[in-house]
Legacy VTK file of the C-alpha trace (Angstrom):
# vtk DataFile Version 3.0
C-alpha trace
ASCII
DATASET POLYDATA
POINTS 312 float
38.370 -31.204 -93.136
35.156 -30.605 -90.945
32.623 -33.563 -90.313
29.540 -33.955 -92.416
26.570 -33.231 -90.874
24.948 -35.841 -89.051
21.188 -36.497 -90.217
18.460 -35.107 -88.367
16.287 -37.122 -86.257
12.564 -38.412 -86.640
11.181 -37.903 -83.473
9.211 -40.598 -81.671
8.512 -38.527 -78.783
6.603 -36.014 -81.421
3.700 -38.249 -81.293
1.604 -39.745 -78.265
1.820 -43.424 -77.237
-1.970 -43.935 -77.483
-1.301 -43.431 -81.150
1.889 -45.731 -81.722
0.259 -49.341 -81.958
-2.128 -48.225 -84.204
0.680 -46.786 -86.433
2.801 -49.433 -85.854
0.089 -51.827 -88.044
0.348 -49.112 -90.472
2.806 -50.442 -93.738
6.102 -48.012 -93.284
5.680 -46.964 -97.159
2.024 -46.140 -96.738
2.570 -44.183 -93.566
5.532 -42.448 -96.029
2.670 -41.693 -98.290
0.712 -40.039 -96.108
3.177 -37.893 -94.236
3.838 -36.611 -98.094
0.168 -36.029 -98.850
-0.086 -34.146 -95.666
2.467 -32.054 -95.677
1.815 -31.082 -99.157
-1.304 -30.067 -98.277
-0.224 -27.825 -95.492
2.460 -26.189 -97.460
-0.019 -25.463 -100.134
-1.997 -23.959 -97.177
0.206 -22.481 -95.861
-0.630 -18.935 -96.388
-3.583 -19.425 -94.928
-2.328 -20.783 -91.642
-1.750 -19.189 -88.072
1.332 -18.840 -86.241
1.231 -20.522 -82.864
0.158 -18.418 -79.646
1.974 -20.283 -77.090
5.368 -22.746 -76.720
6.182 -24.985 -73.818
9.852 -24.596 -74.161
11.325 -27.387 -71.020
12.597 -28.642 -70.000
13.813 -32.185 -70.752
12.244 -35.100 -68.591
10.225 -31.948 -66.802
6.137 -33.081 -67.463
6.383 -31.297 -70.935
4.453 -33.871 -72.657
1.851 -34.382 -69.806
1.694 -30.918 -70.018
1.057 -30.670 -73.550
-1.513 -33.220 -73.865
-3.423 -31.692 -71.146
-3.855 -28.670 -73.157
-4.513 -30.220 -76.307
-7.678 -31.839 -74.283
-8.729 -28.543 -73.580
-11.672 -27.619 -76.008
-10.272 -23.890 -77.288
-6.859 -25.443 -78.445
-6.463 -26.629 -82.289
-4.422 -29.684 -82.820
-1.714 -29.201 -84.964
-1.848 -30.407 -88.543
-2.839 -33.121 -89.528
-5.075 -33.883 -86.256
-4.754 -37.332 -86.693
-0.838 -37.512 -86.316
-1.322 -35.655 -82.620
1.722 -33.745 -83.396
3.737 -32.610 -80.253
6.069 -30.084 -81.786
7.737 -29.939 -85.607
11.002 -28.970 -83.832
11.032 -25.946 -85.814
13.097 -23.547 -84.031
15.598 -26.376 -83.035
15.989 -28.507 -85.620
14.658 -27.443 -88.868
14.874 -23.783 -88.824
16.246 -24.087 -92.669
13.119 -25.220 -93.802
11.315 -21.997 -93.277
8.554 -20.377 -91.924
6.475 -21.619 -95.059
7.102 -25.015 -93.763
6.278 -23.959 -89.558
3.311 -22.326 -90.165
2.321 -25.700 -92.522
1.942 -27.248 -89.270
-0.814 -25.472 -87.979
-4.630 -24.839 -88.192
-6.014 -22.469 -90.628
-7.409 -18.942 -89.818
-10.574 -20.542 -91.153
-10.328 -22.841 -88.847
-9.662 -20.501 -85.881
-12.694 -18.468 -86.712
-15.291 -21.245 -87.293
-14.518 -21.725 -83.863
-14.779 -18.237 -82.321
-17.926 -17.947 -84.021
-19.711 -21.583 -82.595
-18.185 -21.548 -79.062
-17.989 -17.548 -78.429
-14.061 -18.397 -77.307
-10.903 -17.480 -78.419
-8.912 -20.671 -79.947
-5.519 -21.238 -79.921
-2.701 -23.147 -81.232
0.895 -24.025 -79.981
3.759 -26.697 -79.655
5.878 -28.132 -77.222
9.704 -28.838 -77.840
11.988 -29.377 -74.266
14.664 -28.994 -76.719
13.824 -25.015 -77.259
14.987 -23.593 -74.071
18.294 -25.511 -74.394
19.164 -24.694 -78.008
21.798 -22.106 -78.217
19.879 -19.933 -80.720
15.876 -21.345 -80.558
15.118 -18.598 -78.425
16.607 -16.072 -79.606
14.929 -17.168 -83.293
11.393 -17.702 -81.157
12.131 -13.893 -80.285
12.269 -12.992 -83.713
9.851 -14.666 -85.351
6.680 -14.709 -83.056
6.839 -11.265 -81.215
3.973 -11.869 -79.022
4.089 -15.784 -78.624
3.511 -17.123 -74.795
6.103 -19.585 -73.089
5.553 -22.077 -70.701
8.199 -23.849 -68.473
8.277 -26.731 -66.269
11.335 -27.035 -64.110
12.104 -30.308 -62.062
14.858 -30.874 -59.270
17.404 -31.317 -61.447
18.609 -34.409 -59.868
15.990 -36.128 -60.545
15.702 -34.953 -63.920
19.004 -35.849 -64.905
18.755 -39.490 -63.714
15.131 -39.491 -65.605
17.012 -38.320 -68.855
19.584 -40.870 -68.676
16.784 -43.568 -68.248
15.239 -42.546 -71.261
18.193 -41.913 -73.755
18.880 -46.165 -72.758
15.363 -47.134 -73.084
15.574 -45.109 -76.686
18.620 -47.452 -77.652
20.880 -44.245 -77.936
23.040 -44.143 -74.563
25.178 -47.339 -73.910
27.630 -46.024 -71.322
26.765 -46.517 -67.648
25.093 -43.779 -65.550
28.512 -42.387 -64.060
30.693 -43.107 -67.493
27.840 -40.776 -69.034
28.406 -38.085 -66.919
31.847 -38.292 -67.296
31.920 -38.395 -71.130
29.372 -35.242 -71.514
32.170 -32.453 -71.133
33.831 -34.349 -74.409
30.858 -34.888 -76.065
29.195 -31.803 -76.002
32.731 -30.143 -76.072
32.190 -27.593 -79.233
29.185 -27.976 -79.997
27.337 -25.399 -78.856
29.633 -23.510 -81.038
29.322 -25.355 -84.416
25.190 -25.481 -84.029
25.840 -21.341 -83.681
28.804 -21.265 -86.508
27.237 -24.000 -89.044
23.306 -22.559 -88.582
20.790 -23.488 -89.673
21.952 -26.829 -90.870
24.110 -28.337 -88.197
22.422 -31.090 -85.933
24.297 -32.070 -82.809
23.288 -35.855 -81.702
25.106 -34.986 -78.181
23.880 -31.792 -77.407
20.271 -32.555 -77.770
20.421 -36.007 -76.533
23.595 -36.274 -74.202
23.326 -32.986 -72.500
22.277 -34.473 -68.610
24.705 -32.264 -66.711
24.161 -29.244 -68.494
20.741 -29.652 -68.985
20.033 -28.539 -65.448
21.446 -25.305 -65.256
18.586 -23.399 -65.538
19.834 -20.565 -64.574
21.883 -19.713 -68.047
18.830 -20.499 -70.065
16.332 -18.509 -67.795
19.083 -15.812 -68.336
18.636 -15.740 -71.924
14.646 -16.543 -71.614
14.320 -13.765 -69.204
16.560 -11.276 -71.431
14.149 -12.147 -74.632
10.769 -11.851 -73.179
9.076 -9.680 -71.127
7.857 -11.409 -67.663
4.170 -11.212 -69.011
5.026 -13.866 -71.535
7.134 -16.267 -69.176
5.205 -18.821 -66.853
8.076 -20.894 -64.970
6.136 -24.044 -63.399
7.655 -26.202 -60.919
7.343 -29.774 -62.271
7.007 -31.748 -58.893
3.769 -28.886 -58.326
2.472 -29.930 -61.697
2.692 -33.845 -60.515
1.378 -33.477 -57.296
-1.733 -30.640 -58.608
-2.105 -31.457 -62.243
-5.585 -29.338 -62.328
-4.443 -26.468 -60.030
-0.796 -26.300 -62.114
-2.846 -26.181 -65.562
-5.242 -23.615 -64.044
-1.736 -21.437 -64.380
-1.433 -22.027 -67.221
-4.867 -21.461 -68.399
-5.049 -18.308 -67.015
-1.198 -17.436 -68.516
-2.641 -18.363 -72.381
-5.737 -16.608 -71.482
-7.542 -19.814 -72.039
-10.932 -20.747 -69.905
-11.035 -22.952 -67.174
-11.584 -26.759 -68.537
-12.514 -29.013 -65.924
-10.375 -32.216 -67.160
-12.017 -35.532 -65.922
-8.642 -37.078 -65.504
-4.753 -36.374 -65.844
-2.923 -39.520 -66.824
1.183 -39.432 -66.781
2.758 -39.532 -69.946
6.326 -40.742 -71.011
6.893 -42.264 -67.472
9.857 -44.730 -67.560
10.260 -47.522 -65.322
13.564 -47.015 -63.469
15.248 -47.715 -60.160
16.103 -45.183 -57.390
19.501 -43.046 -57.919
22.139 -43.908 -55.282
22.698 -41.960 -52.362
25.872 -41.079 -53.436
25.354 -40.138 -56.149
22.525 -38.097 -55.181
24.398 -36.914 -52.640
27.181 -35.550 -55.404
24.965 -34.590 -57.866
23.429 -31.944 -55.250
26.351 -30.266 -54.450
26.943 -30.076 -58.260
23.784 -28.193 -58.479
23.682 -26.111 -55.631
24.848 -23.198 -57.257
23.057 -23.400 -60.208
19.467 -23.672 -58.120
20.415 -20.848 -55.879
20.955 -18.844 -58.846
17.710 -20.148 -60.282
16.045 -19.147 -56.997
17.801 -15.634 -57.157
15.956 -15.254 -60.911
12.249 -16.348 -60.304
12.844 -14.782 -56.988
11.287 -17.853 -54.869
12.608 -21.109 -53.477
12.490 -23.883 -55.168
12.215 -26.452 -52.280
14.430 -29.095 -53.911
17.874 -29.070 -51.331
LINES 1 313
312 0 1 2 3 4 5 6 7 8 9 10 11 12 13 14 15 16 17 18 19 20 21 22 23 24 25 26 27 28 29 30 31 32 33 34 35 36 37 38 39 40 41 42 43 44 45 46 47 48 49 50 51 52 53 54 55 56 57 58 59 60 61 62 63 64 65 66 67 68 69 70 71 72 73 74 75 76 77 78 79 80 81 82 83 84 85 86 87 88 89 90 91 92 93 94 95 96 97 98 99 100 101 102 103 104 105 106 107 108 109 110 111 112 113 114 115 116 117 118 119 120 121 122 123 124 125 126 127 128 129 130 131 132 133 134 135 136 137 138 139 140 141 142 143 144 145 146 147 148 149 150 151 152 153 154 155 156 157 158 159 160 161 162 163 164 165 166 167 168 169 170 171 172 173 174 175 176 177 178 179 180 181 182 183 184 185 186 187 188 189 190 191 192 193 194 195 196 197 198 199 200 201 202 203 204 205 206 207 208 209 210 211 212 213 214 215 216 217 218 219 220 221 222 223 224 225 226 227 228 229 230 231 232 233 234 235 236 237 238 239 240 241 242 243 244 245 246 247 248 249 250 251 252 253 254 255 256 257 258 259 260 261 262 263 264 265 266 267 268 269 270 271 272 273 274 275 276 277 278 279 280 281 282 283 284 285 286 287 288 289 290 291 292 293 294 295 296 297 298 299 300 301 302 303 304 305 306 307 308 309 310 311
């Protein structure tokens, strides 16, 4: 007898932290109330609404949420819907691809709204999302493919090393990882052993806890997913960032990306880190294994983007 589904997850990470101790005064069944009104009120607009020009699809623990408030600061981006909620990504393609494209496009500004805007600024406006989760999923790309035909994506790779130990820092911070660092890494193979196949088999219901959450090893071979990324879209469409540029040249990095969306130069007063965790330094020897462990999987990556990557 197969095992029910687990239930999806509500997303902290969906919504900024300069929002969450306001909302945490908020009474739970009143915030209920208004996440019902809302939504209703997209759905009922949702005719009426645009699809999204641009994704940033990863990856995990890679400045995707810096990232995505940067360009949500820039003046010719909408905010998703409702503005007030700051809305990083519905986890559409991912996560709730059974709710339908009704329900996606509920998320997002109205044409109305994207035309009052080309006519009083004399600039193109756009709207988008950001899910890390997207260019991991074994079938949210291929879905993206099909269902936005001339979206843009945007990726931000880090040294997978230090992504990994980043990831497992924030899965115990977010009360859902109890094993120790190398216990982790040896449990993923059993944990994420199948699962791959029963999100593909069980779609579009099927939620795997462990593959969206647990994945640190396999997480970092960005070679497979650029694979599929690069197979799906033409290179026109595909910005691959390097995150450790982005950290060190926030405004130089977002001019790339800027000029990828088509979007204007913004001069940003200031580019503040966001979802940075406190956490000690990863072992030299475990650095030191972890490295060879990638090795083949950055050359590769290096072979795709055709440049190196400068990590080891």
């Amino acid at each position: 007898m197969s095992t029910p589904n687990p239930p999806k997850p509500v997303r902290q990470e969906e919504v900024p932290s300069r929002l969450r101790s306001v909302k945490k005064k908020v009474p739970t069944p009143v915030k209920a109330l208004a996440r019902q009104a809302t939504r209703a009120a997209g759905l009922a607009t949702a005719s009426r609404r645009t699809d999204p020009d641009f994704l940033v699809v990863g990856t995990k623990r890679g400045g995707t949420t810096s990232l995505w408030n940067y360009l949500v600061d820039h003046p010719d981006v909408l905010p998703m819907f409702p503005a007030a909620q700051e809305i990083k990504s519905p986890h559409y393609f991912d996560i709730h691809y059974d709710r339908g494209r009704r329900w996606y496009r509920s998320h997002f500004p109205t044409e109305a709204e994207r035309a009052r805007h080309e006519r009083r600024t004399g600039h193109r406006a756009l709207a988008g999302e950001a899910s890390p989760y997207y260019m991991f999923h074994p079938l949210a790309p291929q879905r993206i493919a099909a269902d936005l035909p001339d979206v843009r994506l945007v990726v931000s790779l880090r040294n997978p090393v230090e992504r990994i130990w980043s990831h497992y820092h924030e899965r115990v911070a977010g009360h859902t990882e109890t094993l120790s660092f190398d216990a982790a890494l040896e449990a993923e193979p059993g944990r994420l052993g199948g699962e791959a196949e029963r999100i593909v088999s069980d779609a579009p219901r099927y939620y795997s806890h462990h593959h969206d959450l647990s994945s640190y090893l396999a997480r970092g071979h960005y070679d497979e997913q650029l694979r599929v990324l690069t197979d799906l879209f033409p290179p026109h469409r595909l910005l691959v960032l390097r995150a450790e540029d982005f950290y060190a040249d926030p405004a130089a990095e977002l001019a790339k990306v800027c000029a990828h969306l088509g979007l204007r130069l913004h001069g940003a007063d200031a580019f503040p880190q966001y979802n940075k965790l406190p956490r000690s330094s990863l072992p030299e020897e475990a650095r030191a294994r972890l490295e060879d462990y990638y090795r083949p999987h950055v050359r590769a990556t290096e072979e795709i983007l055709g440049r190196d990557l400068g990590w080891f």
